[in-house]
C-alpha positions in Angstrom: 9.5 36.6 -0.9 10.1 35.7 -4.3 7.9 35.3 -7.3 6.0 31.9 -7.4 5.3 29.7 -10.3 4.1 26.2 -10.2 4.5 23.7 -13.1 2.0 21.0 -13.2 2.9 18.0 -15.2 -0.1 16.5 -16.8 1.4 15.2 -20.5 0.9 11.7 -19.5 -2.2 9.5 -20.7 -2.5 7.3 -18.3 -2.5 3.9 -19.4 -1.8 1.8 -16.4 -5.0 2.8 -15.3 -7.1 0.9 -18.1 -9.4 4.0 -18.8 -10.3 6.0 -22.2 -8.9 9.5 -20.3 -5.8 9.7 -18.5 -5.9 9.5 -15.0 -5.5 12.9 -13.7 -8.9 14.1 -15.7 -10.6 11.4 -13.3 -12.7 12.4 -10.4 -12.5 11.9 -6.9 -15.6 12.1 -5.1 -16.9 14.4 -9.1 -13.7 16.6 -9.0 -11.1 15.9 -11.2 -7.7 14.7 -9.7 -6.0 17.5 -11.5 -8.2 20.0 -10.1 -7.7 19.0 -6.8 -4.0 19.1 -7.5 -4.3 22.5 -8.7 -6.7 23.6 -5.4 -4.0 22.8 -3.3 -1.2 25.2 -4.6 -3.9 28.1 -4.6 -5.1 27.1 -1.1 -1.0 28.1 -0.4 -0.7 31.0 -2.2 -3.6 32.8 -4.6 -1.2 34.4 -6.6 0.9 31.3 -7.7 1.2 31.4 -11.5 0.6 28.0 -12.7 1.5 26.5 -15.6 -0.3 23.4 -17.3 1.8 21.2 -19.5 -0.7 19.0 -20.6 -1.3 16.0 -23.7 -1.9 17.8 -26.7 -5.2 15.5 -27.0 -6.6 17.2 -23.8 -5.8 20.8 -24.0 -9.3 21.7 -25.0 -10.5 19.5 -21.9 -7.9 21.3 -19.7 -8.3 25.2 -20.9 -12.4 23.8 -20.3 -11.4 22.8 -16.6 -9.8 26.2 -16.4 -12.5 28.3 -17.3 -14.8 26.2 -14.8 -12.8 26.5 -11.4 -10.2 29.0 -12.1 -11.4 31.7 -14.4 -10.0 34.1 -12.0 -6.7 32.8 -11.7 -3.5 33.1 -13.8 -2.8 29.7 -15.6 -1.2 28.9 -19.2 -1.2 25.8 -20.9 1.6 24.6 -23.2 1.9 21.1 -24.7 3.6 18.2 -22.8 6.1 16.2 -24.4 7.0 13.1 -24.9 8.7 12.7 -21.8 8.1 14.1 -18.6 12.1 15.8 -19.0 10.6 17.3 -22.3 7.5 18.3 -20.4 8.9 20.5 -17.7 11.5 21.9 -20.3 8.2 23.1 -22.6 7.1 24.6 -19.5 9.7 26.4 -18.4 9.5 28.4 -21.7 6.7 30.6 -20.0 9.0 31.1 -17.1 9.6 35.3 -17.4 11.7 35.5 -13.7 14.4 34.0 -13.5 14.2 35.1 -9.8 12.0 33.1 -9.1 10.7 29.7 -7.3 9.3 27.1 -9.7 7.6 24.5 -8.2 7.0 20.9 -10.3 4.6 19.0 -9.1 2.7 15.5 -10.6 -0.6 16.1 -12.0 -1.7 13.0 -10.0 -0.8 13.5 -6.7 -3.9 16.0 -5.7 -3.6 14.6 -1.9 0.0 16.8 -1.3 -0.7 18.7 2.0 -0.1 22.8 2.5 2.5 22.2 4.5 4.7 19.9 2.3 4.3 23.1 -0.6 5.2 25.7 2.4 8.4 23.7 3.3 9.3 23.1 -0.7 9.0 26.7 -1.9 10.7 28.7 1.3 13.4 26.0 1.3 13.9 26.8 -2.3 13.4 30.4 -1.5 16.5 30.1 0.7 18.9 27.3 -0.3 17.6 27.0 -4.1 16.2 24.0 -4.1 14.0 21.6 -2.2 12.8 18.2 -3.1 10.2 16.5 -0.1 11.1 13.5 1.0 9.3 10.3 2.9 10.6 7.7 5.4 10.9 4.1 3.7 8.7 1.8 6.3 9.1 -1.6 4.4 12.1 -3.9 4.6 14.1 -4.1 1.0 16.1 -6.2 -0.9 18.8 -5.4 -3.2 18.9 -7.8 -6.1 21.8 -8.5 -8.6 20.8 -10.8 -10.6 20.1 -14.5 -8.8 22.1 -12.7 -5.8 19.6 -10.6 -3.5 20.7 -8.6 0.4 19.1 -7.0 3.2 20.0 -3.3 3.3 19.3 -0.7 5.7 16.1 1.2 5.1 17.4 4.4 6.8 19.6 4.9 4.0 16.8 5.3 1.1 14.2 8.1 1.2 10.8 8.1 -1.0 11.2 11.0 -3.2 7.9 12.9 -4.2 6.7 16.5 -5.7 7.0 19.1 -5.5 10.6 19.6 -5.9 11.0 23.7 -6.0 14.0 25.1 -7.8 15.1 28.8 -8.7 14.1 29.7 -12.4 17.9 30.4 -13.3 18.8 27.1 -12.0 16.5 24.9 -13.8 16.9 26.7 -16.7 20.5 26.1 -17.1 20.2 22.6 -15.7 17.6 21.7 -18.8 19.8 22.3 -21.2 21.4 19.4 -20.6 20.9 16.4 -23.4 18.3 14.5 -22.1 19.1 10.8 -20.6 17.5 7.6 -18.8 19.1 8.6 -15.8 16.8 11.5 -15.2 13.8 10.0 -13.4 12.8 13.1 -12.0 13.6 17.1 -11.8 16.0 17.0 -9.0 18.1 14.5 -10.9 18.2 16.5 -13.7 19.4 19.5 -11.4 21.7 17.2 -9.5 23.6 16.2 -13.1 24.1 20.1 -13.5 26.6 19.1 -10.5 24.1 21.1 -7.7 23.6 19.3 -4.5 19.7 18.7 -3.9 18.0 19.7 0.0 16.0 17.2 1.4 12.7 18.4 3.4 9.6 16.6 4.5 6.9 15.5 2.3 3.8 14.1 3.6 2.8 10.3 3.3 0.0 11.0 2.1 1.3 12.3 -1.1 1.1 9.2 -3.0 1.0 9.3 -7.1 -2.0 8.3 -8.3 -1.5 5.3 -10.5 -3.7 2.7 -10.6 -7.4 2.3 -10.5 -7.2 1.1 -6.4 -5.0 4.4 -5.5 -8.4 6.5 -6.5 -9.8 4.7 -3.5 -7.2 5.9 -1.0 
């Protein structure tokens, strides 16, 4: 098995959710949503080493969360970017194997199951990447200007986190001059010309983004 990290991305402050604190420092049922992130990659594995890349406002908040629920456990903090591209590249500079399976996962999505992270990292483990994947359940519409189509649902896939890569590769693949076209981690890796391995996510795995999703 190779050496585990998970980088959570937390640089965000949250303001489509119309509070004072971003939304993964708000609490679900009095536990914050980033705790409960973090809870579930150490329910998987106790060893992960996991890496914070947090707003540079609430690092004293987050090394305080830390020392609350996981003074036992190995986790760093670095400063999030301005961008979540810049984010995961910050984080990746406390990466030490390049052996190893990096996981990067959404602060706000603390309702990922066990299984979803099993599947991502021994994917990854195997193939080099893994990036979990819902079924689309609505009808959609492609629109071009005044001109909109039907389309075929079974084409498009809901993308979530984590999406698990080997160290080496992301790396080398985040070298690359950042651009608008990378919306997430597995694009970035996909521009570095590596094809991306689809496994499944779990629906409940939503991002947390507005004030009604902390009802869900």
């Amino acid at each position: 098995m190779s050496k585990r990290y998970a980088i959570i991305v937390a640089g965000g402050t949250g303001s489509r959710m119309k509070s004072q604190i971003p939304k993964q420092f708000l609490e679900i049922n009095g536990v914050p949503v980033i705790v409960k992130t973090m809870q579930q990659f150490l329910y998987f594995d106790s060893k992960i080493e996991m890496i914070i890349s947090v707003h540079k406002d609430y690092m004293t908040l987050m090394n305080d969360l830390i020392q609350l629920y996981f003074s036992s456990y190995q986790i760093k903090i670095v400063g999030g970017g301005a961008t979540r591209f810049q984010s995961v590249k910050n984080g990746l500079t406390l990466i030490e194997y390049l052996s190893a399976v990096v996981a990067i996962h959404d602060a706000a999505r603390p309702y990922v199951s066990i299984e979803t992270i099993e599947r991502c990292y021994k994917t990854a483990e195997q193939l080099g990447n893994a990036v979990p994947v819902i079924q689309v359940n609505e009808s959609l519409r492609q629109v071009n200007g005044n001109i909109n189509k039907a389309v075929n649902r079974n084409q498009f896939k809901i993308v979530q986190t984590p999406q698990c890569f080997k160290a080496e590769l992301l790396q080398k693949a985040f070298l690359q001059t950042e651009s608008d076209l990378f919306t997430d981690d597995a694009s970035v890796v996909e521009s570095y010309g590596i094809s991306i391995n689809l496994v499944e996510g779990n629906p409940e795995n939503i991002k947390i983004t507005t004030p009604a999703d902390l009802k869900n």
